[in-house]
C-alpha positions as CSV (number, residue, x, y, z in Angstrom):
1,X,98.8,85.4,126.4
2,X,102.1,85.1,125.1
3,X,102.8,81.5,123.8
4,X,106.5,79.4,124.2
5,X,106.2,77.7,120.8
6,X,107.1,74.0,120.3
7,X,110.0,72.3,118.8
8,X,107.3,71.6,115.6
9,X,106.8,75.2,115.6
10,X,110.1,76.4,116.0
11,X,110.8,74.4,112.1
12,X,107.9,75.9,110.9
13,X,108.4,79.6,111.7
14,X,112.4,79.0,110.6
15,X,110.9,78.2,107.0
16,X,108.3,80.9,107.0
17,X,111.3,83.5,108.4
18,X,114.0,81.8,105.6
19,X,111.3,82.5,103.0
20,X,110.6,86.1,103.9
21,X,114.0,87.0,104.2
22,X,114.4,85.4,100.9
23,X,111.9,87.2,99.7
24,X,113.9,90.6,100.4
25,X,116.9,89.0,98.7
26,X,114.8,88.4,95.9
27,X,113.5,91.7,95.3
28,X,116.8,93.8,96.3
29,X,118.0,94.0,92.4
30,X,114.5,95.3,90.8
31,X,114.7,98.2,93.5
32,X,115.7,101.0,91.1
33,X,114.5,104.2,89.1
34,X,111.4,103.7,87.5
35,X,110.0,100.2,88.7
36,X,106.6,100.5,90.0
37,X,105.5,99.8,93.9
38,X,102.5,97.6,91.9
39,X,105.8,95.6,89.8
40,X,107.6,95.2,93.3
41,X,104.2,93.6,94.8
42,X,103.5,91.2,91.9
43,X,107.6,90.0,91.9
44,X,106.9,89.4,95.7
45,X,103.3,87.7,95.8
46,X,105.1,85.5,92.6
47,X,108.2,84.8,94.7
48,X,106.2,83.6,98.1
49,X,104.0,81.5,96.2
50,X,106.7,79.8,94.3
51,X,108.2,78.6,97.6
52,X,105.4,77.1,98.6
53,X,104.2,79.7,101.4
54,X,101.2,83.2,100.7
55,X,101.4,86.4,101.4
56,X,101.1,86.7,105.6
57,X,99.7,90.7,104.5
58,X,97.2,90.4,101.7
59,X,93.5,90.4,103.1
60,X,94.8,91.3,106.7
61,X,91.9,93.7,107.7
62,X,91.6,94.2,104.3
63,X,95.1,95.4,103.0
64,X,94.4,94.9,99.2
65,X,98.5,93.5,98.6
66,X,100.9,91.4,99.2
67,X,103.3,93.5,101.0
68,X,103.6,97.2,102.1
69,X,105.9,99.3,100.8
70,X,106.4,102.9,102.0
71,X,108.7,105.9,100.0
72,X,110.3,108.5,102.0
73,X,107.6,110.3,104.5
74,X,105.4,107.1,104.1
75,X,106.2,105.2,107.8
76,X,104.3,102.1,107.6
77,X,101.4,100.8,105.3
78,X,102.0,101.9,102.1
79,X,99.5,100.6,99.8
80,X,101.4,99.5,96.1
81,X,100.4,101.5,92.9
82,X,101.3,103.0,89.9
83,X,104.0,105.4,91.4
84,X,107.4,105.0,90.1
85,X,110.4,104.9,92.3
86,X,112.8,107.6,91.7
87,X,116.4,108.4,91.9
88,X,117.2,109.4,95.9
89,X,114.0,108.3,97.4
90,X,114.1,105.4,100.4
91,X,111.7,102.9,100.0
92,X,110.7,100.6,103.0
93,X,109.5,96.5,101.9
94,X,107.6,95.4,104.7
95,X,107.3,91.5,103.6
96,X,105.4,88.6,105.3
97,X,104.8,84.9,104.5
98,X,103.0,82.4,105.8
99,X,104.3,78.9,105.4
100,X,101.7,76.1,107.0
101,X,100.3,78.1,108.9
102,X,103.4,80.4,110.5
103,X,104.4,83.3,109.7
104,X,107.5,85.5,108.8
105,X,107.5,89.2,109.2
106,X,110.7,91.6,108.3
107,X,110.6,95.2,107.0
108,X,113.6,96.7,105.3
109,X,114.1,100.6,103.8
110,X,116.0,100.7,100.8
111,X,118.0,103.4,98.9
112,X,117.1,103.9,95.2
113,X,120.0,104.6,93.6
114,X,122.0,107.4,94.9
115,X,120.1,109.1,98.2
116,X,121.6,112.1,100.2
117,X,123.3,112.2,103.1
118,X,120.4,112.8,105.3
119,X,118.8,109.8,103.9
120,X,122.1,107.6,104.4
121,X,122.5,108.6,108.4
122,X,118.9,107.4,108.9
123,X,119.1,103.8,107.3
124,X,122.7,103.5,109.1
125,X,121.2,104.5,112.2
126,X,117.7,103.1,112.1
127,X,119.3,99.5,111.5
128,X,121.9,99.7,113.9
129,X,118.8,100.8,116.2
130,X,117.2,97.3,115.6
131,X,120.4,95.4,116.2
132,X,120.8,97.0,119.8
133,X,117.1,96.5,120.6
134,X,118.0,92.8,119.6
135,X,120.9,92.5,122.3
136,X,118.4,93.5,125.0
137,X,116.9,90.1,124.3
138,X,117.6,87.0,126.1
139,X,115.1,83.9,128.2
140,X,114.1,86.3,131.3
141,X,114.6,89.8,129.5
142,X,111.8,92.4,130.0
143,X,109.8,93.9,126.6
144,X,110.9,96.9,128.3
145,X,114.6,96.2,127.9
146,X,114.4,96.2,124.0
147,X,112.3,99.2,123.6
148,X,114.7,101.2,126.0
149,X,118.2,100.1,124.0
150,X,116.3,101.1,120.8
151,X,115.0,104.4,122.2
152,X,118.3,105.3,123.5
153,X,120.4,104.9,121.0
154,X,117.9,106.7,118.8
155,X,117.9,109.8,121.2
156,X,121.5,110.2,120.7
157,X,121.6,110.0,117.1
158,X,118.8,112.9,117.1
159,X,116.0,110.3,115.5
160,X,112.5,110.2,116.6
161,X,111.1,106.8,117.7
162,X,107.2,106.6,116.4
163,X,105.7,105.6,119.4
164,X,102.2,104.2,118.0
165,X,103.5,101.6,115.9
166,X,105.4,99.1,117.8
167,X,106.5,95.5,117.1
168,X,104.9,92.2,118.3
169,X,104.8,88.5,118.9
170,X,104.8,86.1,115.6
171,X,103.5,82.4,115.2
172,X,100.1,81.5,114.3
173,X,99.1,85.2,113.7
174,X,101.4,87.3,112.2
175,X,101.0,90.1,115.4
176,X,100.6,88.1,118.2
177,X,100.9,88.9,122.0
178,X,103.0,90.8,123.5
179,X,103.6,94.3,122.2
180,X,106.9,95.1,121.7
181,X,107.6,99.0,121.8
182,X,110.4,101.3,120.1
183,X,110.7,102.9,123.6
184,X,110.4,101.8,127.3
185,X,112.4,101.9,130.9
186,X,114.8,98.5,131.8
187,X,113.2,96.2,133.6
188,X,109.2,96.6,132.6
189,X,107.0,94.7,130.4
190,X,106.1,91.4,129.7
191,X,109.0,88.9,130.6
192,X,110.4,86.9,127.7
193,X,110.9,83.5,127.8
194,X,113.1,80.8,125.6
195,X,110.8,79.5,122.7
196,X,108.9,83.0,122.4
197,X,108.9,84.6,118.8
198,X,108.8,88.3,118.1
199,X,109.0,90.7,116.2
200,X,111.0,94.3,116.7
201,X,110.5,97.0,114.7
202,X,112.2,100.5,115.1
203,X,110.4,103.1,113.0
204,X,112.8,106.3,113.2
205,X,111.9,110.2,111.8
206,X,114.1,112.3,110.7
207,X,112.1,115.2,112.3
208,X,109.6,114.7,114.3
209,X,108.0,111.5,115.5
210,X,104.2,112.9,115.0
211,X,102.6,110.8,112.7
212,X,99.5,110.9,110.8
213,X,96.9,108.7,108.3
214,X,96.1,109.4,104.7
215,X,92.3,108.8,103.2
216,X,93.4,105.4,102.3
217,X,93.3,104.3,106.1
218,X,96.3,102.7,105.3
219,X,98.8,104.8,104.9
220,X,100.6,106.3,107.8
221,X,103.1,109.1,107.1
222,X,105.2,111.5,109.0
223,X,103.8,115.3,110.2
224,X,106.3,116.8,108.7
225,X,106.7,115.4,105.8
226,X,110.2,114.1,106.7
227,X,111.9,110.7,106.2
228,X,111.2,107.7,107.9
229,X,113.1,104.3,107.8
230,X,112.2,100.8,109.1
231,X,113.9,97.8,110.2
232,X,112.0,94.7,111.4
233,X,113.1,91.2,112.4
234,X,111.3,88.1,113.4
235,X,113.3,86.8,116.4
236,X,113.4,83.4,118.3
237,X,114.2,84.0,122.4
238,X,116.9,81.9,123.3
239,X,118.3,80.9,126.4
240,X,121.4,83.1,125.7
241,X,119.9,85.2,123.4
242,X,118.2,85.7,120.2
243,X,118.2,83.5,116.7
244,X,117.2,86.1,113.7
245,X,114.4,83.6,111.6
246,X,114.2,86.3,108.9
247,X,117.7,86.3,107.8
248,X,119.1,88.1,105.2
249,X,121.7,86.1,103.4
């Protein structure tokens, strides 16, 4: 069932979606040659606490962190370690918080330090993918509409939509009903209505979109061992349109 949230928690998700776009904010400067994915966690776990909110992520069917972050062929899941970041790798902060209960959910890929041109065309184009799936949304939109604008415009930048991760309905739970694929036709899907939040999520490949798990079980990585960027917003449906709660300032 997908839920029309209330006025209350409207206010509440705004907080938890200010705090983890914050959070991003926050973390942006450390991102550079030779930090540690296990530093990047700790500054972020410390940062959501000291507003007042937790970690949406840590403990969610076990994820042992706060947030996920994913370098390069890593897609989604990445599991925080001792691995340095180095000059020209991409590194994707997938970020939650949960404030009173509500949660915030926004992924971001990164460049550290200088990155090659390859790497530069997918962020550009992965982003921009997120902001036309966000234009497909308005009160009596179809899921379908978001996923198609995204898949298109990622089929004619020659970028590879992972299919088997898709984005979701926020509130109460950080993935909440409905689904909300990277690729669909106009006019299918669930029907979104003013006062539904969600989150999209375009996960783009460089090559191709086949994806597979490492032993972790967490870790979810391209088959080719190409780069992979995402972009994720937590969105409020609006009569008009769309209000971004996970804002990056």
């Amino acid at each position: 069932m997908i839920s029309i949230k209330s006025e209350r928690e409207i206010e509440l998700l705004r907080i938890a979606g200010e705090i983890t776009g914050s959070t991003h904010n926050y973390l942006k400067p450390y991102i550079k040659p030779g930090i540690t994915t296990k530093r990047l966690n700790e500054l972020a776990e410390e940062y959501i606490k000291s507003r007042g909110a937790t970690p949406s992520f840590k403990g969610y069917d076990g994820f042992p962190a706060a947030i996920c972050i994913s370098i390069n062929d890593e897609v989604v899941h990445g599991i925080p370690s001792d691995r340095k970041l180095k000059e020209g790798d991409i590194v994707s902060l997938d970020i939650g918080a949960c404030y009173k209960g509500y949660h915030g959910d926004s992924a971001w890929t990164y460049p550290v330090g200088k990155i090659d041109d390859k790497k530069k065309y997918l962020l550009e184009h992965t982003e921009k993918s997120l902001y036309k799936g966000l234009e497909a949304i308005h009160d009596g939109c179809h899921v379908g509409d978001i996923g198609y604008a995204v898949s298109k415009y990622a089929e004619e930048h020659n970028l590879a939509v992972v299919r088997e991760l898709v984005g979701h309905g926020v509130g109460n739970d950080v993935h909440e009903d409905p689904d909300v694929p990277n690729y669909g036709a106009r006019h299918t899907g669930p029907v979104l209505k003013e006062g539904m939040v969600i989150a999209v999520e375009p996960m783009l490949n460089l090559g191709t979109r086949k994806i597979y798990i490492l032993d972790d079980d967490w870790t979810i990585i391209t088959a080719d061992g190409k780069p992979s960027a995402h972009f994720e917003h937590t969105v409020l449906v609006t009569k008009d349109g769309y209000e971004i709660l996970t804002r990056r300032w």
